[in-house]
N, CA, C and O atoms as CSV, one atom per row, in Angstrom:
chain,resi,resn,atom,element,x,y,z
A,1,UNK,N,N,23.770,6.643,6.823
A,1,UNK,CA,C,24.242,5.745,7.833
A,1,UNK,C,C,23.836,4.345,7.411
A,1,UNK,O,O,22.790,4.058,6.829
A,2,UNK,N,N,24.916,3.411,7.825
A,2,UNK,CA,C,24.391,1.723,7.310
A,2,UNK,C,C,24.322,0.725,8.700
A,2,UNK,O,O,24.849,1.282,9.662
A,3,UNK,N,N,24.008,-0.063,8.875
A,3,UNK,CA,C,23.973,-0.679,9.926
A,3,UNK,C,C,23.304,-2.227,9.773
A,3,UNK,O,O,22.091,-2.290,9.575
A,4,UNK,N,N,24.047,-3.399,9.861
A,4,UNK,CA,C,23.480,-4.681,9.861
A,4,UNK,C,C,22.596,-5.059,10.891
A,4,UNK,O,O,22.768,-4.890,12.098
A,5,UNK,N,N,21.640,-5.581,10.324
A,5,UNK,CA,C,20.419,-5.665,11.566
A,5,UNK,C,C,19.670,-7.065,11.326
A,5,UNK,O,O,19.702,-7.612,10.224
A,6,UNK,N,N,19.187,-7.451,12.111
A,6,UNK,CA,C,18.124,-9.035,11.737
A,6,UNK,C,C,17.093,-8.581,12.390
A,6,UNK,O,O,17.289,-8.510,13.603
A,7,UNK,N,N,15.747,-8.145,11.918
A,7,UNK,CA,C,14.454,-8.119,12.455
A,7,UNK,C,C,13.534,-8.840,11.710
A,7,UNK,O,O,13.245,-8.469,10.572
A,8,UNK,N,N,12.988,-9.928,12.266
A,8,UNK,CA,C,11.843,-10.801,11.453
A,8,UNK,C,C,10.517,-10.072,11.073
A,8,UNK,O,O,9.782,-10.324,10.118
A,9,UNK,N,N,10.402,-9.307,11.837
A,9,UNK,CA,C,8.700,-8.725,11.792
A,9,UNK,C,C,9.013,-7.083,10.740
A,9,UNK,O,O,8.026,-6.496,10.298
A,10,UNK,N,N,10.201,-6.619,10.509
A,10,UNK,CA,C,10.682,-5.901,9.576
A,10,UNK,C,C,10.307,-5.302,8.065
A,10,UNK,O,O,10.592,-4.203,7.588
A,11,UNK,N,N,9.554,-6.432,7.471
A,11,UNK,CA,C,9.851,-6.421,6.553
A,11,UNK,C,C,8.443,-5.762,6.111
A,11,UNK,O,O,8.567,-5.133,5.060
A,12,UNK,N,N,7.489,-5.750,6.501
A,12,UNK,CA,C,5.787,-5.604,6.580
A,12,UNK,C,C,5.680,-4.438,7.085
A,12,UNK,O,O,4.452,-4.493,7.022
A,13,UNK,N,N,5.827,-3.625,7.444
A,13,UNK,CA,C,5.514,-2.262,8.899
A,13,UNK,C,C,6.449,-1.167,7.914
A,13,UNK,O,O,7.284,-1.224,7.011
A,14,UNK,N,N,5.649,-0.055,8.802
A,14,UNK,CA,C,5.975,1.014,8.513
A,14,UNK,C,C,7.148,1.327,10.191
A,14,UNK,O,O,7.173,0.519,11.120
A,15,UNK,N,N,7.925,2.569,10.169
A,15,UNK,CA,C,8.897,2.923,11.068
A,15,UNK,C,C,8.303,4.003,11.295
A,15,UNK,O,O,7.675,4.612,10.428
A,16,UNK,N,N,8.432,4.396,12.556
A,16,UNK,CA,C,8.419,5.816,13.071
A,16,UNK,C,C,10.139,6.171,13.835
A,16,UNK,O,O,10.804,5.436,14.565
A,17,UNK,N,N,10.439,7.481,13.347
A,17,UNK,CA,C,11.542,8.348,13.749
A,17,UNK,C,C,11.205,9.248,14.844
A,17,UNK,O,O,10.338,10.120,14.786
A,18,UNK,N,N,12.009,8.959,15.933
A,18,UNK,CA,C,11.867,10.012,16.740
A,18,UNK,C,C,13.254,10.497,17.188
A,18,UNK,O,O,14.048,9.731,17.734
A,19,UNK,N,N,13.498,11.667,16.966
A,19,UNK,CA,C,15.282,12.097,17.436
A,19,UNK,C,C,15.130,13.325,18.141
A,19,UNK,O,O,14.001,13.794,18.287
A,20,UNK,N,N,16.108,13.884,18.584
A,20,UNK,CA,C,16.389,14.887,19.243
A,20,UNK,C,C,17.974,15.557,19.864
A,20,UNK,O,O,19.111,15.117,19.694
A,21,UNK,N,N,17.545,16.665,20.559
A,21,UNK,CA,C,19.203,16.858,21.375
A,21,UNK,C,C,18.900,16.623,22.453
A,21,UNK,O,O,17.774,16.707,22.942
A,22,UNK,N,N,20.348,16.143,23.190
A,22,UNK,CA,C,20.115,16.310,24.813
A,22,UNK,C,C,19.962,17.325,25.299
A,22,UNK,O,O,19.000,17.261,26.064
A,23,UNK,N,N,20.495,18.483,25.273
A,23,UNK,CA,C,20.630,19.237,25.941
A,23,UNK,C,C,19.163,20.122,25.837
A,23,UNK,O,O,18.963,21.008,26.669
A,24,UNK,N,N,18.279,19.872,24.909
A,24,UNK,CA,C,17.002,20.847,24.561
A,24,UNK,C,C,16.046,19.803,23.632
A,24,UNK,O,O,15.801,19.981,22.439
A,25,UNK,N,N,15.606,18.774,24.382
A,25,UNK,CA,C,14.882,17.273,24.334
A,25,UNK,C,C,13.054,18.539,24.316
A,25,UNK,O,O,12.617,19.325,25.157
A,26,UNK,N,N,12.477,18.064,22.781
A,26,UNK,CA,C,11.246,18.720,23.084
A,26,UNK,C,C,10.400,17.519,24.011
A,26,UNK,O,O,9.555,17.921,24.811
A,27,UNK,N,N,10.638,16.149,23.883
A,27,UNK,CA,C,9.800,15.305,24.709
A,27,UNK,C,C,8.396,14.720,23.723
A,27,UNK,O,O,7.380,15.306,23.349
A,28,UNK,N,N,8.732,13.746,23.584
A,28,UNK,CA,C,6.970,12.704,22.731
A,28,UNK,C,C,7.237,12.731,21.892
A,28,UNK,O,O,8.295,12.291,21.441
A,29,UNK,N,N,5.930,13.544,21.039
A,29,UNK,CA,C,5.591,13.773,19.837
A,29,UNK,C,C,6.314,14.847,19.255
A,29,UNK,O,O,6.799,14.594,18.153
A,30,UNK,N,N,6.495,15.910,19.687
A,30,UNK,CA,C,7.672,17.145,19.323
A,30,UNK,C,C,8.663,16.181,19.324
A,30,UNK,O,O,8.698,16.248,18.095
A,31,UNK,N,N,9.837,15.009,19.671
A,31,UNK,CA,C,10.453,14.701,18.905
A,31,UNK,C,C,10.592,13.873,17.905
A,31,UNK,O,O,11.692,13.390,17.635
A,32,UNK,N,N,8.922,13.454,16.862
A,32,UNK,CA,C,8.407,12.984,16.008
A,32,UNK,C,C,9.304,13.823,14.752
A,32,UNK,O,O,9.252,15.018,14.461
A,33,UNK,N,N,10.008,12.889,14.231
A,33,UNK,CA,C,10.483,13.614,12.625
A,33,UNK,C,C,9.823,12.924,11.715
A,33,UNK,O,O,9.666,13.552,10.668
A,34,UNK,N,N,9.245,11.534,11.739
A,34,UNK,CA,C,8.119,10.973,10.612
A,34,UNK,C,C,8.457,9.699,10.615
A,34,UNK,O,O,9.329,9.100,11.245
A,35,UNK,N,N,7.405,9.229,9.577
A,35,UNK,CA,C,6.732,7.256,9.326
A,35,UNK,C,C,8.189,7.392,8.065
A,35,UNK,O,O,8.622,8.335,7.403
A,36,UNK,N,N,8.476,6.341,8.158
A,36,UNK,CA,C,9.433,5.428,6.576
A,36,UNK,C,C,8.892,4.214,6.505
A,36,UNK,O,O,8.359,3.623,7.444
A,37,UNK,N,N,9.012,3.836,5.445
A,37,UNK,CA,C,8.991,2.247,4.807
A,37,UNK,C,C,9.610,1.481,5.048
A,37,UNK,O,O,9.348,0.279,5.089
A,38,UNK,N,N,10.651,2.056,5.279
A,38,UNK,CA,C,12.272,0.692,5.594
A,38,UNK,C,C,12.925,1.646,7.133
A,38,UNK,O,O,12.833,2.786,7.587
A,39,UNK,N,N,13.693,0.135,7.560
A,39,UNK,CA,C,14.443,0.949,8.540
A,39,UNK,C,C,15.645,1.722,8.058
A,39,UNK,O,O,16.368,2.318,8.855
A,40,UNK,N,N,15.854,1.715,6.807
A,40,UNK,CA,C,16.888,2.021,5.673
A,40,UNK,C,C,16.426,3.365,5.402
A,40,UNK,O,O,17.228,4.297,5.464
A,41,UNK,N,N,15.165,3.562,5.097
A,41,UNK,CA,C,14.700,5.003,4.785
A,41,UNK,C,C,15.087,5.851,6.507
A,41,UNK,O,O,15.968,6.707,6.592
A,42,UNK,N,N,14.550,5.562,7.282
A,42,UNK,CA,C,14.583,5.884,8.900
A,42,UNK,C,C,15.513,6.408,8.925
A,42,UNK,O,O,15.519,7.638,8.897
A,43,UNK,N,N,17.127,5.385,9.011
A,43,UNK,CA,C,17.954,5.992,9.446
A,43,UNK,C,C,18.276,6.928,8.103
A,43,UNK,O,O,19.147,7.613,8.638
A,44,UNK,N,N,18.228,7.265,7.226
A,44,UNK,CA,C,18.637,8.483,6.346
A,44,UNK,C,C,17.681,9.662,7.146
A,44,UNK,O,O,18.100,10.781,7.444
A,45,UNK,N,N,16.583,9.257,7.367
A,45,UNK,CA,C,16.227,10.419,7.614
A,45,UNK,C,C,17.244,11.199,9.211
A,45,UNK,O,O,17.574,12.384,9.248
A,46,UNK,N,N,17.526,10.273,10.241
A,46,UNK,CA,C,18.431,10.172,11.222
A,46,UNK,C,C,19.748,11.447,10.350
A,46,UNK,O,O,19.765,12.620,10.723
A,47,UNK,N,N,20.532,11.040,9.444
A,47,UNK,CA,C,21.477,11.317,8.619
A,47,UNK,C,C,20.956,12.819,8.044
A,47,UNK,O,O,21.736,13.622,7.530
A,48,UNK,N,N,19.773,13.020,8.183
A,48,UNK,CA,C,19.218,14.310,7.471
A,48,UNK,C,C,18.796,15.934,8.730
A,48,UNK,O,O,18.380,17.082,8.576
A,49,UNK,N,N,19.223,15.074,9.867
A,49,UNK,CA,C,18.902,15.674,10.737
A,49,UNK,C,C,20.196,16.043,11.719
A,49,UNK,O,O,20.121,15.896,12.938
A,50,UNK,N,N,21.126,16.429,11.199
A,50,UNK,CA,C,22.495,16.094,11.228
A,50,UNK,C,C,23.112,16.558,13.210
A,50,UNK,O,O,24.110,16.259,13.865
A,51,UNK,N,N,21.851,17.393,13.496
A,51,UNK,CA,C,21.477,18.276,15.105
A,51,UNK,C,C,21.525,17.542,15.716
A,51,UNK,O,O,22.455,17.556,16.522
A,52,UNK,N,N,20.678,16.556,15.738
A,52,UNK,CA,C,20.151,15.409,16.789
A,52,UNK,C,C,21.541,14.751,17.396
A,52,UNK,O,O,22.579,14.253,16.961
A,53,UNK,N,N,21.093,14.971,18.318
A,53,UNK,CA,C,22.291,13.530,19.117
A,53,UNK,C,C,21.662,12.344,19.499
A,53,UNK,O,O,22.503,11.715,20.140
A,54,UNK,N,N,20.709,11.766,19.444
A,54,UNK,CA,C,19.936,10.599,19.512
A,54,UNK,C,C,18.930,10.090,18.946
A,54,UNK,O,O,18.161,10.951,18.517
A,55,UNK,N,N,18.616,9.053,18.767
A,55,UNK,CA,C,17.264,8.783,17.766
A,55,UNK,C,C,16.783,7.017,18.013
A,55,UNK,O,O,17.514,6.038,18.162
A,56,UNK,N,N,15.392,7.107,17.984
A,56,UNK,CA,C,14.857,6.101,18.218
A,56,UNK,C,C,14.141,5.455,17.187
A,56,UNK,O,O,13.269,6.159,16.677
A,57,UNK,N,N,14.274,4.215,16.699
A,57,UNK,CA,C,13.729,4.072,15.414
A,57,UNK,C,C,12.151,2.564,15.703
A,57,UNK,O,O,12.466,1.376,15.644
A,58,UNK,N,N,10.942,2.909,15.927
A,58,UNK,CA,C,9.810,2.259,16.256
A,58,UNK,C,C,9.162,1.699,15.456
A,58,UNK,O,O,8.876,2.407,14.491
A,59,UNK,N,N,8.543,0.043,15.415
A,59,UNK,CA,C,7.947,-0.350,14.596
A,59,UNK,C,C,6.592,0.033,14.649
A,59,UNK,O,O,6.184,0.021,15.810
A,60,UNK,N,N,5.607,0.422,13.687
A,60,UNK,CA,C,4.474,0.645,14.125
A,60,UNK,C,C,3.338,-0.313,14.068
A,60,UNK,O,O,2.160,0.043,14.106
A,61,UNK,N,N,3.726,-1.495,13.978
A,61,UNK,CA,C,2.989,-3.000,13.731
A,61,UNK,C,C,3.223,-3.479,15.205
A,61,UNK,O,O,2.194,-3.810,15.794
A,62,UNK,N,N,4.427,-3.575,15.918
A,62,UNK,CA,C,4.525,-4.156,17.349
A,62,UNK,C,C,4.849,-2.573,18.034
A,62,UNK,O,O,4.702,-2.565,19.256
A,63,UNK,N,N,5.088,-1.813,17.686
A,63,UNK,CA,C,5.468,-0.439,18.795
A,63,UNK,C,C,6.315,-0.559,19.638
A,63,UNK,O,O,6.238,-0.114,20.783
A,64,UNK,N,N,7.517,-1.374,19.016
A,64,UNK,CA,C,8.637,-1.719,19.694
A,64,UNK,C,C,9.857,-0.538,19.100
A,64,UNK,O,O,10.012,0.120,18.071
A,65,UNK,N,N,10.556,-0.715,20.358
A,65,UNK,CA,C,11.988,-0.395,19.472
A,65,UNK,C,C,12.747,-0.817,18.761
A,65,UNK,O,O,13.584,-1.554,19.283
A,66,UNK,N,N,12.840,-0.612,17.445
A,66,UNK,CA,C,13.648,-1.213,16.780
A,66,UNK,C,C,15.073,-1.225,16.772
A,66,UNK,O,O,15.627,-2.314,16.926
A,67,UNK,N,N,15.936,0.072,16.577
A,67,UNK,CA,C,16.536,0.618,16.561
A,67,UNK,C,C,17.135,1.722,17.407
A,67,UNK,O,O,16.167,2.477,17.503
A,68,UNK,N,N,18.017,2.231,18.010
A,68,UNK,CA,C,18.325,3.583,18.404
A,68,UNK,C,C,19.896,3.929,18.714
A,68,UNK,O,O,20.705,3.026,18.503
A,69,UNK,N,N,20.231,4.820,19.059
A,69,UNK,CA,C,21.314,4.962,18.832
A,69,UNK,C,C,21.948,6.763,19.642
A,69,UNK,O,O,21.204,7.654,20.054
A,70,UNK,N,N,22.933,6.769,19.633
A,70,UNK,CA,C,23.327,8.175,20.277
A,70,UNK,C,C,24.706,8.618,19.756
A,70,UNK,O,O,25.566,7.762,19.549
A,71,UNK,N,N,24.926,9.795,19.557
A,71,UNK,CA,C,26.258,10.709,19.074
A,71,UNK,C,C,26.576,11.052,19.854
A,71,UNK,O,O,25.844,11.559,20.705
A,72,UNK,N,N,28.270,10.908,19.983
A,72,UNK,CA,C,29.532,11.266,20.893
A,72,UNK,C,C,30.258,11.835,19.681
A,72,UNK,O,O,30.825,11.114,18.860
A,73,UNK,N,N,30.213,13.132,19.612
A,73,UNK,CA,C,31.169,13.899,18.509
A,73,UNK,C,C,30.411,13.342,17.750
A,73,UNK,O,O,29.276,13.033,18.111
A,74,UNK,N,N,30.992,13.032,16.227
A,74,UNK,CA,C,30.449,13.038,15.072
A,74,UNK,C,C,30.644,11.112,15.226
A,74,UNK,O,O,30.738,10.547,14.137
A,75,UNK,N,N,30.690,10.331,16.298
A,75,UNK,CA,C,30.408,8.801,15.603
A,75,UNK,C,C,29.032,8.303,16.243
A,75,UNK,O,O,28.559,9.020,17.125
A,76,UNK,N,N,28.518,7.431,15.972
A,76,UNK,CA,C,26.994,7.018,16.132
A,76,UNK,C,C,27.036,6.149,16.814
A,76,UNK,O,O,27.821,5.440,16.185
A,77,UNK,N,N,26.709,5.431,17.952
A,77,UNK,CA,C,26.640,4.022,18.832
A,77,UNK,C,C,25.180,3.421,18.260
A,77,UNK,O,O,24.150,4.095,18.249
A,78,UNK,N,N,25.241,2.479,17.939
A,78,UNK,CA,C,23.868,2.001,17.272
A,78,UNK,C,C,23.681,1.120,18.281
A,78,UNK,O,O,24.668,0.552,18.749
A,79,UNK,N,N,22.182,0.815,18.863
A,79,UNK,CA,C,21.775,-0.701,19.997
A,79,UNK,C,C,20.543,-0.711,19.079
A,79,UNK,O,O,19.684,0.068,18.666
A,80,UNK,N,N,21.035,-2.453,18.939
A,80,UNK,CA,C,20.024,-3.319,18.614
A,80,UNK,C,C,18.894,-3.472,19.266
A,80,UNK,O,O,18.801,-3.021,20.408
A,81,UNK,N,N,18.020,-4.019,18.768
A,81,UNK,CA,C,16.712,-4.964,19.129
A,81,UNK,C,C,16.839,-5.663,20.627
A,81,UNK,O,O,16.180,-5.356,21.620
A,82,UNK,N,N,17.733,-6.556,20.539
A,82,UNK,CA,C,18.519,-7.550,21.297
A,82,UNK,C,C,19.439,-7.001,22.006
A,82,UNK,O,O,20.294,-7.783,22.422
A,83,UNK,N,N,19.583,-5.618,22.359
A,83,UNK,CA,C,20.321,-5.250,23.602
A,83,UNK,C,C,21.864,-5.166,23.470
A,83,UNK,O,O,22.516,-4.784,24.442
A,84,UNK,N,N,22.653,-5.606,21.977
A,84,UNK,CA,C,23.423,-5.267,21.625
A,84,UNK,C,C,23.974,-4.350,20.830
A,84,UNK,O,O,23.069,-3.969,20.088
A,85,UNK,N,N,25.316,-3.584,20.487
A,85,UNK,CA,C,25.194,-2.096,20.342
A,85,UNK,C,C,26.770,-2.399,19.388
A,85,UNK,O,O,27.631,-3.257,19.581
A,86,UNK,N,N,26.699,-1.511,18.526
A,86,UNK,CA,C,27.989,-1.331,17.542
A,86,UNK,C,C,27.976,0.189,16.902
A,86,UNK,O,O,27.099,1.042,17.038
A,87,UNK,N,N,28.779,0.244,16.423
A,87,UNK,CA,C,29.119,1.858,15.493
A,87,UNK,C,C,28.769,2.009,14.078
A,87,UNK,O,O,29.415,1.209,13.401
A,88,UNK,N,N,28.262,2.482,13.633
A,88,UNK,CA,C,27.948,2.959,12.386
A,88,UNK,C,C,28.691,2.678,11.474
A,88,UNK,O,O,29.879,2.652,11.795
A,89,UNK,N,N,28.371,2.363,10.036
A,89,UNK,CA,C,29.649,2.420,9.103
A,89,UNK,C,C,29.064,4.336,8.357
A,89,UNK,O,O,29.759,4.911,7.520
């Protein structure tokens, strides 16, 4: 998955992945899939988990959301940082 993004504090931090399904959400840490380097590594891992219908992508320097996003059929709604939201390439 690719996605244009502007995060200043980005570039330094590690990511935490958290995804899941709706319909059978384990909740917290059960939906912990792991730390990446980039938000680039993150969402592959997102892409590797092909089940999930949602995923949250966290900085672990501010413990913000960075990233997240949700599946309708097979396309991805991505929301920004900033509360704005687009589709996947």
């Amino acid at each position: 998955m690719s996605i244009q993004y502007n995060c200043s504090t980005c570039k330094e931090t590690k990511f935490l992945l958290f995804a899941g399904d709706n319909y059978y959400p384990s909740g917290g840490w059960s939906d912990f899939k792991g730390i990446f380097d980039s938000i680039e590594d993150a969402l592959d891992g997102v892409d590797d988990c092909r089940t999930n219908d949602w995923f949250e992508i966290v900085s672990v320097e501010t413990l913000e959301k960075v990233l997240s996003g949700h599946r309708s059929s097979e396309e991805w709604k991505i929301f920004l940082q900033d509360g704005s939201s687009r589709e996947a390439d």
